[in-house]
Structure formats: C-alpha cells, structure tokens
C-alpha positions in Angstrom: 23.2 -1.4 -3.3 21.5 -0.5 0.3 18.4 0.8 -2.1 17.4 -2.4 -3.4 18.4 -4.4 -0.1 16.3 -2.2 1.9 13.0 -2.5 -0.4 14.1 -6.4 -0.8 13.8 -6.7 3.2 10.7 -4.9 3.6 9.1 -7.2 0.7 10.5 -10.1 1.9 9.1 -8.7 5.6 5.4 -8.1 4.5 5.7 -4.2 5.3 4.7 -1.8 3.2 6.2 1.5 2.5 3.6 3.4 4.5 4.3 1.3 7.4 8.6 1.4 7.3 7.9 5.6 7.5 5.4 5.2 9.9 8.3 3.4 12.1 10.8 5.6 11.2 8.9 8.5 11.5 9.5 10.0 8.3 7.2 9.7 4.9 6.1 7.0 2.8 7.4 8.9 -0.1 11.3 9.3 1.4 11.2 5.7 1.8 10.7 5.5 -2.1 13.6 7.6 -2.6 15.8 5.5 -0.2 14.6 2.2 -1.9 14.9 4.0 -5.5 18.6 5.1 -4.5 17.4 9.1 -4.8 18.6 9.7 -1.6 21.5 8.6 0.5 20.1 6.8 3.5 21.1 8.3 7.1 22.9 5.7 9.2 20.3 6.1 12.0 18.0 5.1 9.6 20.1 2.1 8.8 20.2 1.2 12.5 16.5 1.2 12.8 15.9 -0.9 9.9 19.0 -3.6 10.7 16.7 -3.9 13.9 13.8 -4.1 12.8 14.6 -6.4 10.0 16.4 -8.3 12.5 19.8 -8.2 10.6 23.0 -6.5 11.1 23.3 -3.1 9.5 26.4 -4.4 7.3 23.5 -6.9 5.9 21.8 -4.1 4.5 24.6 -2.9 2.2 25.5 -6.7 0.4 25.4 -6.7 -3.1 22.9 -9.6 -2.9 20.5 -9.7 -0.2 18.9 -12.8 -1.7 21.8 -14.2 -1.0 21.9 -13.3 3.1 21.0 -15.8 5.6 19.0 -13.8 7.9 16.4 -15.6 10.6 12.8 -14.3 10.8 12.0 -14.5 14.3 8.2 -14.1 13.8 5.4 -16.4 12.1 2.5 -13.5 11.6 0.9 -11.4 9.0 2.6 -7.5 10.0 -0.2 -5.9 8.0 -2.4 -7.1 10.6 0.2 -5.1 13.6 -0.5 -1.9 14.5 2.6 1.1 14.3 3.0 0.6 18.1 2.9 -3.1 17.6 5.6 -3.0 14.7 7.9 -0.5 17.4 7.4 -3.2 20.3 8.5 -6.5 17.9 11.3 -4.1 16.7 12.5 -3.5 20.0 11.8 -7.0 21.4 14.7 -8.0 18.3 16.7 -5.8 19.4 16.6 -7.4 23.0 17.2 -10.4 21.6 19.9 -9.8 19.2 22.1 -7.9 22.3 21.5 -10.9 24.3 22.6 -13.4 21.8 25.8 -11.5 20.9 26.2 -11.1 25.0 25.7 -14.9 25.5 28.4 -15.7 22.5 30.8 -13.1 23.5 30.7 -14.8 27.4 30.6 -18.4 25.7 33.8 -17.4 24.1 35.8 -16.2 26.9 
C-alpha cells in the first residue's frame, strides 16, 4: 500500500529515484525496494516524504493515492532543482503546512 503510493507521488512529482535518495540520504536502489514493497519503510522516512510531497504522512498509506486530493504548491520542472534546492522547497512546505494548520487551529478556537 505505502509502496505504490510512494512511487505514485514521486511520478506524479517529477522526481526520480536518484533524486528522493539523494533527499533522504539513502540510495537510489533502497528507494526501489521501498516503492517495490521489499522493504518496510522507516517512519522518518515517511515524514520526510509527507513533507516533501506536501501531504500528510497518513496520505501516503491510502489504498488509492489516485484518489487523494493533495495540492502541488509549485509550477516548475524539479529535474531542473538541484539536491539543495529540492531540501529548501521541502522545508519551505513544511513551513507552510505548520502555519496553515496553526492558522486553522487559532481560526477554530
């Protein structure tokens, strides 16, 4: 379930595997076997993809992820970003995302 949802965001994002393990600082080739479901993925790796996919970790392990309704924040080609450019948008979303849920949860009070 989280296999295929993982290599369906990363499609859907315009990375390639080289450039999630780059991110994630681990191999192109564990990213395979997380996408291929040969190996459970850890859940700080789950973090750091929900952020950098700009969707909630629970997003990654729905049945359907065609099916999500996830916003992509930026209009730009990523294979043209460099690995320190991908870590800045990644942490920029995660800015953002904190801020929005911090601006609901005061709009709610």
């Amino acid at each position: 379930m989280i296999a295929k949802s993982i290599r369906i965001h990363r499609e859907n994002s315009n990375f390639t595997q080289a450039q999630i393990a780059s991110y994630l600082n681990i191999t192109s080739s564990e990213v395979g076997l997380y996408e291929g479901g040969a190996r459970s993925v850890p859940t700080d790796v789950v973090s750091k993809l929900a952020v950098l996919f700009n969707v909630d970790e629970y997003d990654l392990y729905e049945d359907n992820p065609h099916q999500q309704n996830f916003i992509t924040t930026f209009n730009f080609s990523i294979n043209e970003l460099t690995d320190d450019e991908i870590k800045s948008v990644s942490a920029f979303q995660k800015i953002v995302v904190n801020y929005l849920h911090l601006s609901d949860s005061l709009i709610n009070m």
